[in-house]
mmCIF file as gemmi writes it, N, C-alpha and C atoms, coordinates in Angstrom:
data_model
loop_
_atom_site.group_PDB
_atom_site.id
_atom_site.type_symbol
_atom_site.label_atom_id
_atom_site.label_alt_id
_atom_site.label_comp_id
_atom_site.label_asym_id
_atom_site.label_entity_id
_atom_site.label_seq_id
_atom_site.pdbx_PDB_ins_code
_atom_site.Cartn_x
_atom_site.Cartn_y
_atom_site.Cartn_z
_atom_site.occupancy
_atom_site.B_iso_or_equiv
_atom_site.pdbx_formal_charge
_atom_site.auth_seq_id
_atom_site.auth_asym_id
_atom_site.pdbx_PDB_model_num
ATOM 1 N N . UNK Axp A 1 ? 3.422 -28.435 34.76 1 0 ? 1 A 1
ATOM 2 C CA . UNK Axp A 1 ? 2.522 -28.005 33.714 1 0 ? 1 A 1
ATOM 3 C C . UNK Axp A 1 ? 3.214 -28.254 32.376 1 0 ? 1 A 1
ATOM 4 N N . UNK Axp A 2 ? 2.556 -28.909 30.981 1 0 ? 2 A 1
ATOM 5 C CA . UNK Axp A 2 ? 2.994 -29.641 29.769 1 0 ? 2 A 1
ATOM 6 C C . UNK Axp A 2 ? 3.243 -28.08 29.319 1 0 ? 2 A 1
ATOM 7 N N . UNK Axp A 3 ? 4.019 -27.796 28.639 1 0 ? 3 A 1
ATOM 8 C CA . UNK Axp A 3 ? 4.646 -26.846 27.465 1 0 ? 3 A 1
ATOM 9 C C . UNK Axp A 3 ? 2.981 -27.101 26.156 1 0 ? 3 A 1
ATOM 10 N N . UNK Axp A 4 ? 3.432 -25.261 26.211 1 0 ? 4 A 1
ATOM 11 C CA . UNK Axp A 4 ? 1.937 -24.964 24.871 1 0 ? 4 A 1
ATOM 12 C C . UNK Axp A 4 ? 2.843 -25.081 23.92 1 0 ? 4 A 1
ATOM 13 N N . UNK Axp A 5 ? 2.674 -25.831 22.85 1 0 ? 5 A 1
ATOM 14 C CA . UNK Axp A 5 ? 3.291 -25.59 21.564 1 0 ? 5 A 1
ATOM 15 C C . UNK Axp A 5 ? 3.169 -24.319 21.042 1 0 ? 5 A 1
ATOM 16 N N . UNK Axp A 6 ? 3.789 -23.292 20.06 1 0 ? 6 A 1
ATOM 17 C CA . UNK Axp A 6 ? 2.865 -22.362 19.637 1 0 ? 6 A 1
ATOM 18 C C . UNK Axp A 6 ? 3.422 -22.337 17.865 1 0 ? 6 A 1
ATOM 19 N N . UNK Axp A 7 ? 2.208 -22.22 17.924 1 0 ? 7 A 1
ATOM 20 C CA . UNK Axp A 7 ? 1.936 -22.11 16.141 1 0 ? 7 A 1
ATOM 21 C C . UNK Axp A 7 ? 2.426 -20.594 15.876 1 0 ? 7 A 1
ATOM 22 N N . UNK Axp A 8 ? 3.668 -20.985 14.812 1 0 ? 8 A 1
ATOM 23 C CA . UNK Axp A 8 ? 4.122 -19.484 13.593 1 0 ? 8 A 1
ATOM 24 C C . UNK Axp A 8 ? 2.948 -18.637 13.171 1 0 ? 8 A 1
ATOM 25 N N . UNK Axp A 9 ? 2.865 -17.864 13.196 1 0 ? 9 A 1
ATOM 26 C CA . UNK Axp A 9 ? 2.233 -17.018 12.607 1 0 ? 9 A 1
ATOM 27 C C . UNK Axp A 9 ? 2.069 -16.977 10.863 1 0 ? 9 A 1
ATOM 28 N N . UNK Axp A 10 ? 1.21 -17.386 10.138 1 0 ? 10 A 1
ATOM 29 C CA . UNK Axp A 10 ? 1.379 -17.157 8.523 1 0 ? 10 A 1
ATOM 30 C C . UNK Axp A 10 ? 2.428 -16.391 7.916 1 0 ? 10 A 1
ATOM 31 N N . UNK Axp A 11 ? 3.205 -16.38 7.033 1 0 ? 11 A 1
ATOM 32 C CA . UNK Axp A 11 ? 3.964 -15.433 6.462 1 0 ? 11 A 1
ATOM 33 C C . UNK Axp A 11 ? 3.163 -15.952 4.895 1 0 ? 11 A 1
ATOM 34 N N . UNK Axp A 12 ? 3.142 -14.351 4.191 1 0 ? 12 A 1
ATOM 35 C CA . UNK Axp A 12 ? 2.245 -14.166 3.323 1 0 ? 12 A 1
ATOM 36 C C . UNK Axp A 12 ? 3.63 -14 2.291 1 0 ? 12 A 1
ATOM 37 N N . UNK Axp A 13 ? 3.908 -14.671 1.397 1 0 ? 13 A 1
ATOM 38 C CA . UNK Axp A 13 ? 4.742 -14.572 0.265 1 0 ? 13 A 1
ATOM 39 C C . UNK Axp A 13 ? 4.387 -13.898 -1.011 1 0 ? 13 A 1
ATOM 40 N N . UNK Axp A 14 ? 3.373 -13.69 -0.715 1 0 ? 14 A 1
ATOM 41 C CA . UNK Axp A 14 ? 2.616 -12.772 -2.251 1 0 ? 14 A 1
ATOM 42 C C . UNK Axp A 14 ? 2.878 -11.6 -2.571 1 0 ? 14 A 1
ATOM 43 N N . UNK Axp A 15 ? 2.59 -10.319 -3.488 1 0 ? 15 A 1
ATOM 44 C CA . UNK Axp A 15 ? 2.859 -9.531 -3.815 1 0 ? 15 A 1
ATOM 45 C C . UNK Axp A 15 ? 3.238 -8.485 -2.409 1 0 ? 15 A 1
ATOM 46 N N . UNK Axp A 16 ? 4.448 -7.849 -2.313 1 0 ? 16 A 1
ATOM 47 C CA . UNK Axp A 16 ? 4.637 -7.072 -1.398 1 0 ? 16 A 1
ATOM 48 C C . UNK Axp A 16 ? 3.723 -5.846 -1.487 1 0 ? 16 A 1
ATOM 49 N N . UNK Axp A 17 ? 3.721 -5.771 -0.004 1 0 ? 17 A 1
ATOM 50 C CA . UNK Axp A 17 ? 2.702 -4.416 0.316 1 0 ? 17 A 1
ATOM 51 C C . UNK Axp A 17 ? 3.535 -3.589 0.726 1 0 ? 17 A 1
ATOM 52 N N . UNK Axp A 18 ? 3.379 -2.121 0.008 1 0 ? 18 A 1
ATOM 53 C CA . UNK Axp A 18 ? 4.837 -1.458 0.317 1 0 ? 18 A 1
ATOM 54 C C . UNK Axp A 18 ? 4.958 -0.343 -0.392 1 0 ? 18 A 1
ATOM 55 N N . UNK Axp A 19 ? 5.928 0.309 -0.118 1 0 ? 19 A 1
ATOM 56 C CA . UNK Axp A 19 ? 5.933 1.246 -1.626 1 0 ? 19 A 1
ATOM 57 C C . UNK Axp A 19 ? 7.763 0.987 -2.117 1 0 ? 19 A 1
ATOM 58 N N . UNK Axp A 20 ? 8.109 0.389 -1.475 1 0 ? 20 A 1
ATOM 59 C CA . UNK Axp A 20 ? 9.795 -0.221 -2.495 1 0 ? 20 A 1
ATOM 60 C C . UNK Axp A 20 ? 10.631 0.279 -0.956 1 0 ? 20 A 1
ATOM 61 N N . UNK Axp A 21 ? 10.46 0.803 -0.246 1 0 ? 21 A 1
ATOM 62 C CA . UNK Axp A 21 ? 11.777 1.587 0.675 1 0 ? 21 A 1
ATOM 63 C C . UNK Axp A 21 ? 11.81 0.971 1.984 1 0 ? 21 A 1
ATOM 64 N N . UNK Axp A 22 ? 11.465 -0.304 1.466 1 0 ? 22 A 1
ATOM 65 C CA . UNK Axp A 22 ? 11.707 -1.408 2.836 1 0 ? 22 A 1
ATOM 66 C C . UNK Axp A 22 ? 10.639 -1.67 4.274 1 0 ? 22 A 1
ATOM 67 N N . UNK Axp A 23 ? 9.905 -1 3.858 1 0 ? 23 A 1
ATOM 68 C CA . UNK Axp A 23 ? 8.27 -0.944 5.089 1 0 ? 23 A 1
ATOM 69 C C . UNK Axp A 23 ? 7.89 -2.011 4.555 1 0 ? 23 A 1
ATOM 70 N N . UNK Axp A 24 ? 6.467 -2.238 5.579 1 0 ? 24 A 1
ATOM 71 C CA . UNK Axp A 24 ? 5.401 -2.755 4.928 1 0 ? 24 A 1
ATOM 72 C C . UNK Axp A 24 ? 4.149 -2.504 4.069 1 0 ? 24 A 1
ATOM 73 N N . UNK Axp A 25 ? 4.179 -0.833 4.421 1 0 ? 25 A 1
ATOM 74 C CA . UNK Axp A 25 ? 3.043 -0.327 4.116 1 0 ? 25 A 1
ATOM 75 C C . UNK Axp A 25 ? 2.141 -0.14 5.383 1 0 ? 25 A 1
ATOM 76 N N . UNK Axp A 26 ? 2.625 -0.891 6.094 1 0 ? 26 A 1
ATOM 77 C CA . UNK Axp A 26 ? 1.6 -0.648 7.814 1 0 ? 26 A 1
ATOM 78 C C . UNK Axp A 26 ? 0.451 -1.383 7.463 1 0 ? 26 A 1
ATOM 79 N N . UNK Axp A 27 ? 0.167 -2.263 7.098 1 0 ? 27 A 1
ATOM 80 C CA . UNK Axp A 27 ? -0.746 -3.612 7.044 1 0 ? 27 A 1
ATOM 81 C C . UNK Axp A 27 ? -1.879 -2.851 6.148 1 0 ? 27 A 1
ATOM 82 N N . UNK Axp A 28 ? -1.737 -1.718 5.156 1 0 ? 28 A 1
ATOM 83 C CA . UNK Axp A 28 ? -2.767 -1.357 4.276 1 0 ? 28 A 1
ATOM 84 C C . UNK Axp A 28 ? -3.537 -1.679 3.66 1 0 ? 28 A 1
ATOM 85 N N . UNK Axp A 29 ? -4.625 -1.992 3.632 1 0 ? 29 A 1
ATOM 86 C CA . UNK Axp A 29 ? -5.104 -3.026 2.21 1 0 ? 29 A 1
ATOM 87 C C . UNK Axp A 29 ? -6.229 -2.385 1.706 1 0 ? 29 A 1
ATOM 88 N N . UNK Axp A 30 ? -5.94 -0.747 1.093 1 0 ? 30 A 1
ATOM 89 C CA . UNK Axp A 30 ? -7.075 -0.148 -0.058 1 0 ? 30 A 1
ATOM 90 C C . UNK Axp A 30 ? -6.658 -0.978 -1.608 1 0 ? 30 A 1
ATOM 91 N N . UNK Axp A 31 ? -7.919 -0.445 -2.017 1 0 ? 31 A 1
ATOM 92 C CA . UNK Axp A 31 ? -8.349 -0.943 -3.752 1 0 ? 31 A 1
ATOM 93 C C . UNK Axp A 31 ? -6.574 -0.579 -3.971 1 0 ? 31 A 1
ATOM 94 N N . UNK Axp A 32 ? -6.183 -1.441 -5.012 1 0 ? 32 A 1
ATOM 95 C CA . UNK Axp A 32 ? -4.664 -0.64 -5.841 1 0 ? 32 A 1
ATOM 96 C C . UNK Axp A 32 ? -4.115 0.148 -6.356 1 0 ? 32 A 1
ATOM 97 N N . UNK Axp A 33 ? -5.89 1.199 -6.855 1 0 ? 33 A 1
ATOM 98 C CA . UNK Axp A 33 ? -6.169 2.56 -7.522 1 0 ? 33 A 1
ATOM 99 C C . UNK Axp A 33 ? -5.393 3.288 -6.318 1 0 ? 33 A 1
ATOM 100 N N . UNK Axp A 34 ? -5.875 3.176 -5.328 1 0 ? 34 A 1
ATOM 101 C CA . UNK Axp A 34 ? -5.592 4.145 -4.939 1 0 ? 34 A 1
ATOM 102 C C . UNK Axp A 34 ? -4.241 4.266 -3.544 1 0 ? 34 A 1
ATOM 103 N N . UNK Axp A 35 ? -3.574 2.807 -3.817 1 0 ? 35 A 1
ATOM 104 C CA . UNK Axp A 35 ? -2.895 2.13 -3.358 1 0 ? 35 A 1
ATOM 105 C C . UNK Axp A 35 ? -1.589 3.46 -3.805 1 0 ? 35 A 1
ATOM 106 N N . UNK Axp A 36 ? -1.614 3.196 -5.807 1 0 ? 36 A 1
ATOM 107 C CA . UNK Axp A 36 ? -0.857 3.527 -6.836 1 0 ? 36 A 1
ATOM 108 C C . UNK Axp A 36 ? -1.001 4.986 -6.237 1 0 ? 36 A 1
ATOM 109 N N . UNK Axp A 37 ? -1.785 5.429 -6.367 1 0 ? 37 A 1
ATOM 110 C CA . UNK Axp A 37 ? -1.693 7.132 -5.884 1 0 ? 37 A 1
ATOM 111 C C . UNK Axp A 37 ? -0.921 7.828 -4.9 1 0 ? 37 A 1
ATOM 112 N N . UNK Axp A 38 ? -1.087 6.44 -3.55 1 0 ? 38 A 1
ATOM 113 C CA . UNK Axp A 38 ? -0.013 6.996 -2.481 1 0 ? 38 A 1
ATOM 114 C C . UNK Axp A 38 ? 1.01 6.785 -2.366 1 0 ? 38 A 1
ATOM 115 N N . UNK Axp A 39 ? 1.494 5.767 -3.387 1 0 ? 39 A 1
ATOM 116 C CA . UNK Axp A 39 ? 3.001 5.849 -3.937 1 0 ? 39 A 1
ATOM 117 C C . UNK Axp A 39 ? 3.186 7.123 -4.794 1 0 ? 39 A 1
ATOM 118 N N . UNK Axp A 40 ? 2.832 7.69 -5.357 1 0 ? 40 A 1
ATOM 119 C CA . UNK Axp A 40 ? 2.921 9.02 -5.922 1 0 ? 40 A 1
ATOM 120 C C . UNK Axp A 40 ? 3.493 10.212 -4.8 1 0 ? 40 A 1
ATOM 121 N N . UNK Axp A 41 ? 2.823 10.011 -3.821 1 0 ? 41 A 1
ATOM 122 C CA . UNK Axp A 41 ? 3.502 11.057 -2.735 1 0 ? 41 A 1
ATOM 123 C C . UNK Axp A 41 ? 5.069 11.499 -2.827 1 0 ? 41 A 1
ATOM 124 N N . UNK Axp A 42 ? 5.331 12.015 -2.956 1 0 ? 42 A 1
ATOM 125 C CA . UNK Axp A 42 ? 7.015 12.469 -2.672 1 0 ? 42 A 1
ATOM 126 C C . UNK Axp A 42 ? 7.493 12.094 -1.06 1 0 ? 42 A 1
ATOM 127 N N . UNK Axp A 43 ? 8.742 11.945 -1.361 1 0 ? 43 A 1
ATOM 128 C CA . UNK Axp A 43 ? 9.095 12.206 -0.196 1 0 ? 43 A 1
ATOM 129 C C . UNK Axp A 43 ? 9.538 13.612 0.223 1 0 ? 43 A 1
ATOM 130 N N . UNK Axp A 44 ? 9.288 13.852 1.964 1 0 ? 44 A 1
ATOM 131 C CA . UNK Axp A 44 ? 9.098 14.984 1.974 1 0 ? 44 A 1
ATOM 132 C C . UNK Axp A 44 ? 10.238 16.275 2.22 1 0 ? 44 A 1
ATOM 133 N N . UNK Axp A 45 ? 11.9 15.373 1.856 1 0 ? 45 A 1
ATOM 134 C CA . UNK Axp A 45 ? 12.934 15.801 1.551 1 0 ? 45 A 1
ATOM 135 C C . UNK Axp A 45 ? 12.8 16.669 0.15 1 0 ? 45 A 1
ATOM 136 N N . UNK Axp A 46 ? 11.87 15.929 -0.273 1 0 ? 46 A 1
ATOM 137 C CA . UNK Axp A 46 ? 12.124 16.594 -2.263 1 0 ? 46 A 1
ATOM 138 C C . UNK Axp A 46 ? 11.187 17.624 -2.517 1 0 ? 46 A 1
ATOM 139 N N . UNK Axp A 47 ? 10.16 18.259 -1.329 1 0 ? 47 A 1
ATOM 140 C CA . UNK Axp A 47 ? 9 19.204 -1.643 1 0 ? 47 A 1
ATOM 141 C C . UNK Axp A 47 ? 8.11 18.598 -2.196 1 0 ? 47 A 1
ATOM 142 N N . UNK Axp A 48 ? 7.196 19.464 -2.399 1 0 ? 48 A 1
ATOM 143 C CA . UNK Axp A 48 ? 6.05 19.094 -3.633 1 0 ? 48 A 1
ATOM 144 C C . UNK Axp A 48 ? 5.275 20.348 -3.473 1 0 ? 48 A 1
ATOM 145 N N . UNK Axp A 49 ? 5.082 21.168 -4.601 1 0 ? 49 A 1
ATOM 146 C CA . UNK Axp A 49 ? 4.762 22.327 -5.16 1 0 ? 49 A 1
ATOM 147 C C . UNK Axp A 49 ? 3.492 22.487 -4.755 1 0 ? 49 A 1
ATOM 148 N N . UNK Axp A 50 ? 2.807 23.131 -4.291 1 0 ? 50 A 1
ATOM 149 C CA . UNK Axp A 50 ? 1.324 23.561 -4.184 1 0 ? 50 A 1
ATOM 150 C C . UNK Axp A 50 ? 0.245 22.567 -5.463 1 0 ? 50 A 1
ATOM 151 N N . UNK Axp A 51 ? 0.532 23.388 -6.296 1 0 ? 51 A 1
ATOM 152 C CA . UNK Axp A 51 ? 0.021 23.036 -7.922 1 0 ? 51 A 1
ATOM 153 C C . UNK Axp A 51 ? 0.442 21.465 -7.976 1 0 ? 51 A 1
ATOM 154 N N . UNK Axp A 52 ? 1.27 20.873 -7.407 1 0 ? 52 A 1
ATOM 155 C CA . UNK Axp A 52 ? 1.176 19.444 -7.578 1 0 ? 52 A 1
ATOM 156 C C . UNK Axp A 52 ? 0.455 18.886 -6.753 1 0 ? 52 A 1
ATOM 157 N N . UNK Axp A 53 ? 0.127 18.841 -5.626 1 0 ? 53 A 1
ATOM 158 C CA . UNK Axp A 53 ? -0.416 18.403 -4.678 1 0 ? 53 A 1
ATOM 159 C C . UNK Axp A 53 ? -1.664 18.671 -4.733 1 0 ? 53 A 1
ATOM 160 N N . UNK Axp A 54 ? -2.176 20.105 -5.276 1 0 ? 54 A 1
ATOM 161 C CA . UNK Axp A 54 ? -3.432 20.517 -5.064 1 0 ? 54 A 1
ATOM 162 C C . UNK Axp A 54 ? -4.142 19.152 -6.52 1 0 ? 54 A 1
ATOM 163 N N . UNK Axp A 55 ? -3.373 18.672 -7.632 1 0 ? 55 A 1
ATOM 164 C CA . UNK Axp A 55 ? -3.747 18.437 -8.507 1 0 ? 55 A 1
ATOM 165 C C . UNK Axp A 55 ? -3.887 16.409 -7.477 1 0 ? 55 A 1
ATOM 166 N N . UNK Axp A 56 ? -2.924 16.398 -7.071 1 0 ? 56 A 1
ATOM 167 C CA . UNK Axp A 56 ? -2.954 15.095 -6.521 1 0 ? 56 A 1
ATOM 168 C C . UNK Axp A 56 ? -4.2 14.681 -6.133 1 0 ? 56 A 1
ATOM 169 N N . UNK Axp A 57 ? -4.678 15.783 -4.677 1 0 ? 57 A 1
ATOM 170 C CA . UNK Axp A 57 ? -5.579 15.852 -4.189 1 0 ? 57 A 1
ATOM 171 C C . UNK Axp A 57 ? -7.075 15.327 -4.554 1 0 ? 57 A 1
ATOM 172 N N . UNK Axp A 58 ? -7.015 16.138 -5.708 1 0 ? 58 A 1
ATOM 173 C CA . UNK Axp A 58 ? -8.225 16.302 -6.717 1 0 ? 58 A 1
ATOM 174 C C . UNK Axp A 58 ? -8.39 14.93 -7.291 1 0 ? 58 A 1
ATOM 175 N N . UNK Axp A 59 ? -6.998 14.555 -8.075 1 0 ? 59 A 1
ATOM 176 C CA . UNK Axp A 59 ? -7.038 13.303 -8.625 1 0 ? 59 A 1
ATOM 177 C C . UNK Axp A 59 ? -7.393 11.82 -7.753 1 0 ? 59 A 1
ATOM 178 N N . UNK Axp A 60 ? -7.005 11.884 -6.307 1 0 ? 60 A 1
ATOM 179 C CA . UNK Axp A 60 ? -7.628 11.198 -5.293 1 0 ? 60 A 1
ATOM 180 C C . UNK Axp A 60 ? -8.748 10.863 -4.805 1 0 ? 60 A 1
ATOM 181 N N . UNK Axp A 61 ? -9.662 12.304 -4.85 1 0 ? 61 A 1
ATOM 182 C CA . UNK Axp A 61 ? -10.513 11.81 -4.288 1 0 ? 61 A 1
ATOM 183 C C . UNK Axp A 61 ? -11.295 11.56 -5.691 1 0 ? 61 A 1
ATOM 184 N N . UNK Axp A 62 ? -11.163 12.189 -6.72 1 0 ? 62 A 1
ATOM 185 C CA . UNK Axp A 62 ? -12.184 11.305 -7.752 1 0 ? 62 A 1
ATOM 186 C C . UNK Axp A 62 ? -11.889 10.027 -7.761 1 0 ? 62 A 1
ATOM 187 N N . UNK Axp A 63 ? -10.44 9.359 -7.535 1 0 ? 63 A 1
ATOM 188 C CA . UNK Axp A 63 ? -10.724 7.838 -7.787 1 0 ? 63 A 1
ATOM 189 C C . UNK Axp A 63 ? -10.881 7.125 -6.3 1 0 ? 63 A 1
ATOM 190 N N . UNK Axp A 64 ? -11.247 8.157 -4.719 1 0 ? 64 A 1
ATOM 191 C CA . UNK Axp A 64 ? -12.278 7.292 -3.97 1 0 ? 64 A 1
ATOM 192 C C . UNK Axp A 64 ? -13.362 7.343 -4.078 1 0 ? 64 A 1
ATOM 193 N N . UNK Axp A 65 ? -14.13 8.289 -4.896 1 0 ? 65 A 1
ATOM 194 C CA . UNK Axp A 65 ? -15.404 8.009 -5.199 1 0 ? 65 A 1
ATOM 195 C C . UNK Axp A 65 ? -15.675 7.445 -6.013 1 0 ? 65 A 1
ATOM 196 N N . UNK Axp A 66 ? -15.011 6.928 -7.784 1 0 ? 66 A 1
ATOM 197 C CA . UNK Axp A 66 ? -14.816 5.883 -7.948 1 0 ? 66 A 1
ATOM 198 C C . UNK Axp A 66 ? -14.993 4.49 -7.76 1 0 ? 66 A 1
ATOM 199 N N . UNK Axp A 67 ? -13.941 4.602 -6.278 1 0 ? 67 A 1
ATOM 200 C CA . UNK Axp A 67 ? -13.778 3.128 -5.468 1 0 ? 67 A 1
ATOM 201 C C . UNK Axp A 67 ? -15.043 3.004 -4.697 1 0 ? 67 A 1
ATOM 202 N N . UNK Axp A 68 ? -15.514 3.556 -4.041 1 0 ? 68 A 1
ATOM 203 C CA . UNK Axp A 68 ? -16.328 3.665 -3.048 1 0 ? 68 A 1
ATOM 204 C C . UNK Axp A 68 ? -17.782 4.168 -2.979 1 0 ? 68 A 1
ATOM 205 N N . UNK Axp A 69 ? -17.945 5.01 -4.115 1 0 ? 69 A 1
ATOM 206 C CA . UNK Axp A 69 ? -19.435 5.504 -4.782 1 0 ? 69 A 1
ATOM 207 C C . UNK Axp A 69 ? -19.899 4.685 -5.578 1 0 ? 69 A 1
ATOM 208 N N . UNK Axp A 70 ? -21.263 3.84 -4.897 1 0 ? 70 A 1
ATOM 209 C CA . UNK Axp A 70 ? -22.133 3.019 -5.968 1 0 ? 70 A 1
ATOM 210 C C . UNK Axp A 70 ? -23.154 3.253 -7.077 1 0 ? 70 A 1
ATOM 211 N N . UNK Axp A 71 ? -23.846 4.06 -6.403 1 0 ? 71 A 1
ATOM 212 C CA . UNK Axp A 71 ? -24.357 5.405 -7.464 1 0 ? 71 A 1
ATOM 213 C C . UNK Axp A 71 ? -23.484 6.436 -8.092 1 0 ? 71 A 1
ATOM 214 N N . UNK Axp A 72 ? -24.451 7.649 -7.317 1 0 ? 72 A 1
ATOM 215 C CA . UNK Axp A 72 ? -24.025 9.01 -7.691 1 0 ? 72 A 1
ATOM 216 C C . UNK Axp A 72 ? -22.736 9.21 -7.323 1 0 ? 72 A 1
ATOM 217 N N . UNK Axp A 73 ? -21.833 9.559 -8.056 1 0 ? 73 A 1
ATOM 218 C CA . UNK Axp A 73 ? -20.36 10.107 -7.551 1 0 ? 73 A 1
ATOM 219 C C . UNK Axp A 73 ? -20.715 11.504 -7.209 1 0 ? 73 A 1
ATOM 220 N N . UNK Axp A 74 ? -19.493 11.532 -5.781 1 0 ? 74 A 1
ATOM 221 C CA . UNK Axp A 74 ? -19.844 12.58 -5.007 1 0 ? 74 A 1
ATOM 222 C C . UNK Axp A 74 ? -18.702 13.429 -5.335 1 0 ? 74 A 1
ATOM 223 N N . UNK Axp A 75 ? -19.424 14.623 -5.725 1 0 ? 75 A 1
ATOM 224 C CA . UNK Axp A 75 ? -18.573 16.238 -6.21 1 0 ? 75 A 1
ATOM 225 C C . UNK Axp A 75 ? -17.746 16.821 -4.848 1 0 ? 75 A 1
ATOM 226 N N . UNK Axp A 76 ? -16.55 16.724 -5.056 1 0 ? 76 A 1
ATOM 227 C CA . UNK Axp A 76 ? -15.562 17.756 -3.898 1 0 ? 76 A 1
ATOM 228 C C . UNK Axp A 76 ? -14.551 18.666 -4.755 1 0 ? 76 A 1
ATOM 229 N N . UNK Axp A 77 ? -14.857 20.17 -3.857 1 0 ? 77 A 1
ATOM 230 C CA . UNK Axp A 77 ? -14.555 21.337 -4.54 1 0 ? 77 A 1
ATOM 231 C C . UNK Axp A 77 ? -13 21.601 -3.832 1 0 ? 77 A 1
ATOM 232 N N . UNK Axp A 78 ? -11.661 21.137 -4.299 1 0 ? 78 A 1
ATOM 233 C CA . UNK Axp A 78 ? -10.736 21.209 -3.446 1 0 ? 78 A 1
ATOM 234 C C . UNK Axp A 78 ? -9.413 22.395 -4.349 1 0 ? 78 A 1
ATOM 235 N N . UNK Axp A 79 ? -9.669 23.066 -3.564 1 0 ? 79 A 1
ATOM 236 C CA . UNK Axp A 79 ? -8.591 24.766 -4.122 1 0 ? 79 A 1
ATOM 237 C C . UNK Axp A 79 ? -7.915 24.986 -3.488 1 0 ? 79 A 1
ATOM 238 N N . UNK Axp A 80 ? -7.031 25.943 -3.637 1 0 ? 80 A 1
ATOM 239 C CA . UNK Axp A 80 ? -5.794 26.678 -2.878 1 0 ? 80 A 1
ATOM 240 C C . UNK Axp A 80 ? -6.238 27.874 -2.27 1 0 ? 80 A 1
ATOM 241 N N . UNK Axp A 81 ? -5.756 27.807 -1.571 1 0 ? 81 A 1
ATOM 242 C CA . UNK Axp A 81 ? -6.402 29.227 -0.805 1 0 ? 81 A 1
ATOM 243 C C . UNK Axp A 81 ? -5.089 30.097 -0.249 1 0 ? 81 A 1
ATOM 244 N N . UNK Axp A 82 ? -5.239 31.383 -0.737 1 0 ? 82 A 1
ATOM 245 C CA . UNK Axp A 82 ? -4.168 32.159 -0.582 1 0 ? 82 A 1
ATOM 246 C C . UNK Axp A 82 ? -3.81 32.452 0.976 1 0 ? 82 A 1
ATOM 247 N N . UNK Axp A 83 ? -2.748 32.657 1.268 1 0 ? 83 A 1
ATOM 248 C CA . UNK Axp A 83 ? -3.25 33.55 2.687 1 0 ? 83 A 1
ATOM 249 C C . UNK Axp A 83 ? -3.989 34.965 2.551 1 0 ? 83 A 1
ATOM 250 N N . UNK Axp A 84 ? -4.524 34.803 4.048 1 0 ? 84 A 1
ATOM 251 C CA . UNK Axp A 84 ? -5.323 36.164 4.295 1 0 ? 84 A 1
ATOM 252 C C . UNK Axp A 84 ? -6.46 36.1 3.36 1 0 ? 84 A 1
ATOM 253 N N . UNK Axp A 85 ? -6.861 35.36 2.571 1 0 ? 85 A 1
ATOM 254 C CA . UNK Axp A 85 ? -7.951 35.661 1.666 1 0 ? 85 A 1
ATOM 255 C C . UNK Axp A 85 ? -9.223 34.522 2.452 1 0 ? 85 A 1
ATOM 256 N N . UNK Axp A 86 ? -10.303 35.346 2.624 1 0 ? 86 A 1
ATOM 257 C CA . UNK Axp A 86 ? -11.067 33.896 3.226 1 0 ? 86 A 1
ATOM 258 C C . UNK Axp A 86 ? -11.828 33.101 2.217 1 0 ? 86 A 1
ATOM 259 N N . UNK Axp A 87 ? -12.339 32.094 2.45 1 0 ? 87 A 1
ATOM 260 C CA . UNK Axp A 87 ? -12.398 30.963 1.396 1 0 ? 87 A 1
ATOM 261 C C . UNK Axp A 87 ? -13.827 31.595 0.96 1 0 ? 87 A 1
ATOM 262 N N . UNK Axp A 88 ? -13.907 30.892 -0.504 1 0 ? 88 A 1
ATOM 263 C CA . UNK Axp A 88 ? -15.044 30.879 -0.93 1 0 ? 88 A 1
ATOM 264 C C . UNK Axp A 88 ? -14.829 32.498 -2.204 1 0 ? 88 A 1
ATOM 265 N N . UNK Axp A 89 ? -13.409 32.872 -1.684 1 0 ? 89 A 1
ATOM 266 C CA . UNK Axp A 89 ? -13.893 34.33 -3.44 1 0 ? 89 A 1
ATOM 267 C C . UNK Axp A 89 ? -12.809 33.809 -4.362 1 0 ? 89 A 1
């Protein structure tokens, strides 16, 4: 039986997909808005404060509705919730 040649696989030389710490990003490919945002994440050696995250949050999903809302942008109500307190006071 003749030998299959096999064809390389593409290697893509263009802008790295990534966030700088040697990954790939895991083959991601959202808008850059919101690309930029999940480089914002901390790593999770360094914490990240309630009040930062809760603000992250917020700031996220307005720019996937943004990305992804053709009309009406869609309203999400995203808070902290204490313990023991049930949601909604």
């Amino acid at each position: 039986m003749p030998a299959v040649p096999v064809k390389p696989a593409p290697v893509d030389l263009g802008k790295p997909k990534g966030n700088g710490d040697g990954g790939t990003g895991g083959g991601v490919d959202l808008d850059p808005l919101l690309m930029a945002l999940l480089r914002k994440i901390p790593k999770s050696e360094a914490g990240w404060p309630a009040e930062n995250r809760l603000r992250w949050f917020r700031t996220f999903a307005m720019n996937v509705s943004q990305v992804y809302d053709d009309k009406e942008p869609i309203e999400l109500k995203i808070d902290l919730q204490q313990p023991g307190k049930p949601t909604g006071e």
